[in-house]
C-alpha positions in Angstrom: 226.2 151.7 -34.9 223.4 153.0 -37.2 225.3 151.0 -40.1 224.5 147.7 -38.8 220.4 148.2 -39.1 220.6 146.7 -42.7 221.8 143.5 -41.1 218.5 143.1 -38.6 216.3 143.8 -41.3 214.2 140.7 -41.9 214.9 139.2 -38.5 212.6 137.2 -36.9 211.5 137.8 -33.8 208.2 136.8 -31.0 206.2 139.4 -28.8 204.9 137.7 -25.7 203.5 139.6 -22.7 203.1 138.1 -19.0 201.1 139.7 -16.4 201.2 142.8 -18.4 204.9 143.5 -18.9 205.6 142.8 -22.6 209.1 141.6 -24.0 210.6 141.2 -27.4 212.4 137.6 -27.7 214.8 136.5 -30.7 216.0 133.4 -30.9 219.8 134.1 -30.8 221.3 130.4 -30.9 223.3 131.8 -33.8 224.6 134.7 -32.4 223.1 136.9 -34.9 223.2 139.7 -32.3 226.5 140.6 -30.3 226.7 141.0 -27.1 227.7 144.1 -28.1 224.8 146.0 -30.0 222.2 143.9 -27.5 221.9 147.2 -25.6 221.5 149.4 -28.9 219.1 146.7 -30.6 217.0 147.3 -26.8 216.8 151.1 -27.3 215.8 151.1 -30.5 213.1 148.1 -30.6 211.8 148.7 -27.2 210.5 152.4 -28.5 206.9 152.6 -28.4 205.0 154.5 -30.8 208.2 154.2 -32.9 209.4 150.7 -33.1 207.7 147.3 -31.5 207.8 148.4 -28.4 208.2 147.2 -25.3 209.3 147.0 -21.2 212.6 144.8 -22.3 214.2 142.4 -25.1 215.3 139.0 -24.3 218.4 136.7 -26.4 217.7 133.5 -25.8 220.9 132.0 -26.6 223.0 128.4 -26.7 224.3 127.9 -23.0 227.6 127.8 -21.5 226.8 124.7 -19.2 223.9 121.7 -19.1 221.1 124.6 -18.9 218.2 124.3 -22.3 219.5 127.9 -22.9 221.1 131.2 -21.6 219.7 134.8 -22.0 220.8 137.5 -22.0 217.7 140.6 -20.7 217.8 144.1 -21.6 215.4 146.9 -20.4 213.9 149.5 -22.4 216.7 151.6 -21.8 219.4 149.1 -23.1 220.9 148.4 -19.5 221.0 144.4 -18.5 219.9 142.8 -15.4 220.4 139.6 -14.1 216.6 138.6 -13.7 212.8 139.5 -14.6 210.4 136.9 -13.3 207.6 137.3 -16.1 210.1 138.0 -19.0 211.8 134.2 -17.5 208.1 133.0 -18.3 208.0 134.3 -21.0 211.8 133.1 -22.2 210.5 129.2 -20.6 207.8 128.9 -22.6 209.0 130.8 -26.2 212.0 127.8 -25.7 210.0 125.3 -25.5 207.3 126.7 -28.1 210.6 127.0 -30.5 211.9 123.5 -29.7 215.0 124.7 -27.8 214.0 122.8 -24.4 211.3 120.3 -23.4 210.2 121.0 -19.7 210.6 120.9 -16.9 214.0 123.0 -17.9 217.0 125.0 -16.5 218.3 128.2 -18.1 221.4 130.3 -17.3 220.7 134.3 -15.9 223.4 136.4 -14.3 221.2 135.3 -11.3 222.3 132.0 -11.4 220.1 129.0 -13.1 216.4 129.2 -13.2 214.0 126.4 -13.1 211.0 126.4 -15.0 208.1 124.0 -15.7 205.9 125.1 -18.8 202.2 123.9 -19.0 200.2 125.3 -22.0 200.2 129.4 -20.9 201.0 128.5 -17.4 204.4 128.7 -16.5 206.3 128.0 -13.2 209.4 129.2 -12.5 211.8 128.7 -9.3 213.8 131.9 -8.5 217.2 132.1 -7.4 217.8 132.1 -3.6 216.6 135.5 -2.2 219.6 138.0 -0.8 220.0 140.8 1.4 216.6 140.8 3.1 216.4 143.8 4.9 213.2 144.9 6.6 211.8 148.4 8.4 214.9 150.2 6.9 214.4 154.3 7.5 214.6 156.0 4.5 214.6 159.6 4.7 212.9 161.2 1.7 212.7 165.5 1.2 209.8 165.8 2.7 209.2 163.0 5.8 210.5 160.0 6.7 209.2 156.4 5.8 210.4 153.1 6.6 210.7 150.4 3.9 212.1 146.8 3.7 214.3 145.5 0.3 215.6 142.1 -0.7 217.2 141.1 -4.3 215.1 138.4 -5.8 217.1 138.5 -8.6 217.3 141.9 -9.1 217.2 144.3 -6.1 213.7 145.5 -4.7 212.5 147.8 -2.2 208.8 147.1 -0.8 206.8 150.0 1.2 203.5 148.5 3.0 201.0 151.9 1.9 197.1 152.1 2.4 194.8 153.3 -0.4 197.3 151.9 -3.3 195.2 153.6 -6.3 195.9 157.5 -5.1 199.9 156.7 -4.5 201.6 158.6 -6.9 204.1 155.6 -7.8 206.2 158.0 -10.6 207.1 160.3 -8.1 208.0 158.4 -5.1 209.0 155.7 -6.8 211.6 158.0 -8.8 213.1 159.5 -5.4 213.4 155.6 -3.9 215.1 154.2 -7.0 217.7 157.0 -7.0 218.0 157.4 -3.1 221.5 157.1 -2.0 220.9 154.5 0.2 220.8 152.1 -2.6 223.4 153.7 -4.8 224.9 153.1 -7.4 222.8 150.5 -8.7 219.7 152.0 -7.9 216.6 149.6 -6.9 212.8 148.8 -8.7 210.8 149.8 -6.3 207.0 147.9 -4.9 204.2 149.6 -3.4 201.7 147.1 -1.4 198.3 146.9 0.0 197.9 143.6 2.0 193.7 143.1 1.0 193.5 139.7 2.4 195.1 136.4 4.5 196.7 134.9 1.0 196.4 138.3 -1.0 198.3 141.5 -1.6 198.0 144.2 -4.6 201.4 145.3 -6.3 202.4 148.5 -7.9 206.0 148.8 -9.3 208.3 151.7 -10.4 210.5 149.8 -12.5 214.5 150.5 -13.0 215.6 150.3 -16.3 212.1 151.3 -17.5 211.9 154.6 -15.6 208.4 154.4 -14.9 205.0 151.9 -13.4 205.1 149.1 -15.6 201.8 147.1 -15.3 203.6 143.7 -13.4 207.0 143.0 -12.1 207.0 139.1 -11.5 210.4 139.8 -9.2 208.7 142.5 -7.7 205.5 140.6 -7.0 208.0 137.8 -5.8 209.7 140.4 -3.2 206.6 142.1 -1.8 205.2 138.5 -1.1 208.0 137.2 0.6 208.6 140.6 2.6 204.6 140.5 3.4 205.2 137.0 5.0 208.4 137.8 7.0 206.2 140.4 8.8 203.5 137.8 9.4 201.2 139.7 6.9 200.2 137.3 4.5 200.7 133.1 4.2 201.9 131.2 1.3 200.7 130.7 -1.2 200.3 134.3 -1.8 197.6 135.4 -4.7 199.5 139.0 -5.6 197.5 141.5 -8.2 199.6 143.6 -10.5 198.5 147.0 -11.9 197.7 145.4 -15.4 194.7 143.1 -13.3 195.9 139.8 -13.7 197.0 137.5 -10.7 200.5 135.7 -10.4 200.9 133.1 -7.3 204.1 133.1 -5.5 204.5 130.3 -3.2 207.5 129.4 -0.4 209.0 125.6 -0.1 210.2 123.6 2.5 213.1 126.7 3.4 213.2 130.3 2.6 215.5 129.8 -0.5 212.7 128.7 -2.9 210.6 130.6 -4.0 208.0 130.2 -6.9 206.4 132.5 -9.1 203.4 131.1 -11.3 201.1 132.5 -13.7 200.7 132.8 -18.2 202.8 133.7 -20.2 201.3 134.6 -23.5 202.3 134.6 -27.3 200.9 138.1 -28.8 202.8 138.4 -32.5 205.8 136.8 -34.6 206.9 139.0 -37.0 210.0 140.5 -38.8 211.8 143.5 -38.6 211.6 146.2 -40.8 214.4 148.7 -41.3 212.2 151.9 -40.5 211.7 150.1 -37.0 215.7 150.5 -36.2 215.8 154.1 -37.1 
């Protein structure tokens, strides 16, 4: 695969960060990159210290239906998923910043469409219908027994309710949660919470694919809101504070199915690849 780095070299490509998760996007319209080597081009960019670095890399490529655009979202470690919340920011506003869309807009994720709505940094996306909510589920770990709830908003998510969020050692647990057989094979990201008000909660999230506490998880945010209101915790709209400080606002409509998440999206660098960065 190594023989194909001469044929990135020069490509252009956008670093954008939302709520403190930071992406690599390439405008793919012209299939430059194959579905193929999308999870080798990941590994290599996403390297820190070695390469751009970053939590994931995002295609943004023609679509198959009426959507602006389809992606197609790779974490650090070259695996897909269906959905990230602030990389979808992120992917709304680089389209319409690139003059692929004008919004309000729809683009195609495994998760089904997404709506956005792009306003200067501020970008609003609708998230596909939430699945699978589960709450108080006993989880037995090595060393005690906790009880956590999950739902896919997107992607799948478990959400544990803990006091004193600082001191939680989020690698560790968050490593034996993500692998517990309960959620096997696919694994799960996984949200620790501290309700801190009526309308607030604070968020930190062991992410899958990244293998570690990434500083937001606009999915994640998105499930430990809605789980926080099903237990009559918190009310919409819900002000929820990631580990990187900012705030994102996830709000409820008229039914359970929509759910919004709402907060920048921000344009760090555009630049071109160098050869070195694929070794």
């Amino acid at each position: 695969m190594d023989t194909h780095t001469e044929a990135y070299e020069g490509l252009p490509f956008t670093k954008m960060s939302a709520s403190g998760n930071d992406f690599i996007l390439i405008n793919n319209f012209t299939q430059v990159v194959s579905a193929e080597e999308g999870p080798w081009l990941a590994k290599k960019l996403c390297r820190r210290a070695l390469s751009v670095g970053a939590d994931g890399l995002i295609l943004i490529e023609p679509p198959h239906g009426n959507a602006a655009f389809s992606w197609r979202f790779y974490n650090a470690d070259g695996s897909e998923a269906e959905m990230c919340g602030n990389g979808g920011r992120c992917a709304a506003r680089f389209a319409v910043e690139e003059g692929l869309a004008t919004s309000p807009l729809v683009f195609e994720t495994l998760a089904g469409p997404i709506w956005a709505e792009v306003r200067g940094k501020r970008v609003r996306i609708k998230l596909s219908p939430p699945q699978d909510l589960r709450l108080d589920i006993p989880l037995q770990l090595p060393d005690k027994e906790i009880k956590v709830s999950f739902v896919n908003t997107g992607v799948p998510h478990v959400v544990y309710f803990v006091e004193n969020l600082p001191h939680v050692p989020v690698k560790e647990w968050g490593r034996l949660i993500r692998f517990h057989d309960a959620f096997a094979p696919r694994g799960t990201n996984v949200n620790f919470v501290e309700v801190t008000g009526p309308r607030e909660i604070r968020v930190r999230t062991y992410e899958r694919g990244v293998e570690d506490e990434t500083l937001a998880c606009g999915t994640g945010a998105t499930a430990a809101a809605l789980i926080a209101a099903e237990k009559g915790l918190v009310e919409t709209p819900v002000r929820v504070i990631t580990s990187g400080g900012e705030a994102l606002e996830i709000s409820f409509g008229e039914s359970p199915e929509e759910v919004f998440l709402e907060g920048e999206a921000r344009f760090v660098y555009r630049a071109r690849l160098s050869r070195e960065a694929l070794e």
